[in-house]
C-alpha positions as CSV (number, residue, x, y, z in Angstrom):
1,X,2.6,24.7,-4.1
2,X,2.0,22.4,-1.1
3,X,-1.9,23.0,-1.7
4,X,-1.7,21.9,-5.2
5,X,0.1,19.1,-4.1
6,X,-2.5,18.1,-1.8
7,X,-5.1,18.5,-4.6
8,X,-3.6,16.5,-6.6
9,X,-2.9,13.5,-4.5
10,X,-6.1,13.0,-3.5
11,X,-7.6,12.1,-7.1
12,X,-4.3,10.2,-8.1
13,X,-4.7,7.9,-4.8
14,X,-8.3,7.3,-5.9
15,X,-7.0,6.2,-9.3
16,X,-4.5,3.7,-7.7
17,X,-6.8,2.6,-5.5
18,X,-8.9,1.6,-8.2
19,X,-6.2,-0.1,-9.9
20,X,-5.7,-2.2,-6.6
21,X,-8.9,-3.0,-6.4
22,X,-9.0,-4.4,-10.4
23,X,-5.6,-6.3,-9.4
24,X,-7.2,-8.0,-6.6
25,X,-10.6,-9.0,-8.6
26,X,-8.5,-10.3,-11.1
27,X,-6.8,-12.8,-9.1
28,X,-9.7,-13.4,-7.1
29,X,-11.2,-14.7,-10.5
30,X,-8.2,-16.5,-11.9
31,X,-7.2,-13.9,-14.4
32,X,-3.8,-13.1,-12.9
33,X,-2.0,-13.3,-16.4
34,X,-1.1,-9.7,-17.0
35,X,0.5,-9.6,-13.5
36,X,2.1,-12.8,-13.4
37,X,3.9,-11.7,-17.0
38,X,5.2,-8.6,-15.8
39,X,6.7,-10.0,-12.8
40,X,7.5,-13.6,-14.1
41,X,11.5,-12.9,-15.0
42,X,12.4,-10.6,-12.0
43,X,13.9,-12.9,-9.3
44,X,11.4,-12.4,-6.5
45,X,8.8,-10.4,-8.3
46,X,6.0,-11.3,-6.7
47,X,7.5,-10.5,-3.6
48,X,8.9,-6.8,-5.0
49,X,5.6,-6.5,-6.3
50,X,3.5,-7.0,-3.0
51,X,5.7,-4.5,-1.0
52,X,5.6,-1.8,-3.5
53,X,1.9,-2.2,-4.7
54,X,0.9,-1.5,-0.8
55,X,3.9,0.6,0.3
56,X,2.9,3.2,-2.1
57,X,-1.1,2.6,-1.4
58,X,0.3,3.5,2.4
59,X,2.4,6.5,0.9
60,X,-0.3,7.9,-1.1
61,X,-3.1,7.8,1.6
62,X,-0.7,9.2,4.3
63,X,-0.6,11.9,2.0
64,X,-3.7,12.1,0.4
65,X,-4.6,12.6,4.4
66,X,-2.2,15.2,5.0
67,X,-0.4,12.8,7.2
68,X,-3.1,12.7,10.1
69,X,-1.9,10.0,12.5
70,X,-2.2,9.3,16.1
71,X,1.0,9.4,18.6
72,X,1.8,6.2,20.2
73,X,4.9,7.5,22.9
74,X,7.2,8.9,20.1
75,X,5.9,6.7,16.9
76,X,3.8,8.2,15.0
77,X,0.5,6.0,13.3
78,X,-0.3,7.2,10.3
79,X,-4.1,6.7,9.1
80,X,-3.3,5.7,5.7
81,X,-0.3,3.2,6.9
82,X,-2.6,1.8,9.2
83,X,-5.9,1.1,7.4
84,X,-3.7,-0.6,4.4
85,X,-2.7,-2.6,7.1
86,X,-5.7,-4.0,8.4
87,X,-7.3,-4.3,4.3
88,X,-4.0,-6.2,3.8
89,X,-4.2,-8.6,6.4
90,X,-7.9,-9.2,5.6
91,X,-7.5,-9.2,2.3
92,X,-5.2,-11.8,2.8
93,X,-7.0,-13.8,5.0
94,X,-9.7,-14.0,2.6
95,X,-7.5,-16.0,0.2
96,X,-7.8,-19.0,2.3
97,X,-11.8,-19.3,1.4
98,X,-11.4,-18.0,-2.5
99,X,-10.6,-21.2,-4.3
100,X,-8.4,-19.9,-7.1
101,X,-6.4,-18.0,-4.4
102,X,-3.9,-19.3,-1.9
103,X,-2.9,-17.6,1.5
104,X,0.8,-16.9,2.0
105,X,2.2,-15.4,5.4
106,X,5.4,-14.4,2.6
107,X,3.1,-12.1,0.8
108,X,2.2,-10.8,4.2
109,X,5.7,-10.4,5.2
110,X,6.2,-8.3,1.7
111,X,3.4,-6.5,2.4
112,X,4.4,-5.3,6.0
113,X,8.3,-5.0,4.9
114,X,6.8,-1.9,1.8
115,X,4.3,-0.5,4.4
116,X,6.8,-0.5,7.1
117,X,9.2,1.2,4.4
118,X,7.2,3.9,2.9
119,X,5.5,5.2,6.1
120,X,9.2,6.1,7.3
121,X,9.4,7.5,4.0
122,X,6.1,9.2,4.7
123,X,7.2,10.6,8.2
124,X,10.2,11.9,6.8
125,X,8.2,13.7,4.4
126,X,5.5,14.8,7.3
127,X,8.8,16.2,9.2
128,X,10.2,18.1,6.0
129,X,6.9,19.5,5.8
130,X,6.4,20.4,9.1
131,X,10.0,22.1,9.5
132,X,9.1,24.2,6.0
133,X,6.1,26.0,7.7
């Protein structure tokens, strides 16, 4: 089952990273209308939306990578947490030279806050996992 699993992650991740990528183009090129609709009545949507849309990019690669990570003393650093981090943070910093974008250390915040959240929800899985075999 855990094999299946596996094979199916990877494609799926693919899939969402695609859809990030689309996301990202369209507010690079002022289209953000579709997005901005969806989240426009939810009380800090935009926020919600920036720490879910890269917690679960994290999630999905740490699995999609069978949770390979490094050990730093006891803390695990999982591959997938930490290359979302670095694209996030440049991605980010790009938005201060892409006029119809504007760089906010709050989405940055967001983002950390849903990375930082579903890579502990990542190890737990990694440690269920682990235990199981």
């Amino acid at each position: 089952m855990q094999e299946y699993m596996q094979k199916l992650t990877r494609p799926l991740t693919f899939v969402y990273i695609v859809l990030i990528f689309s996301i990202i183009y369209l507010a690079n090129t002022d289209q953000k209308e579709l997005f901005t609709w969806i989240l426009k009545g939810v009380p800090f949507g935009d926020k919600i939306g920036h720490a879910t849309l890269f917690g679960l990019l994290a999630f999905s690669l740490n699995a999609a990578t069978n949770y390979k990570h490094w050990q730093f003393g006891s803390v695990p650093l999982y591959l997938g947490s930490v290359s979302v981090s670095i694209f996030v943070f440049v991605e980010e910093l790009s938005q201060h030279f892409i006029p119809s974008r504007t760089m906010d250390l709050n989405d940055l915040l967001a983002d950390a806050v849903g990375i930082l959240f579903f890579t502990l929800l990542s190890r737990f899985l990694h440690r269920r996992k682990e235990q199981s075999n």
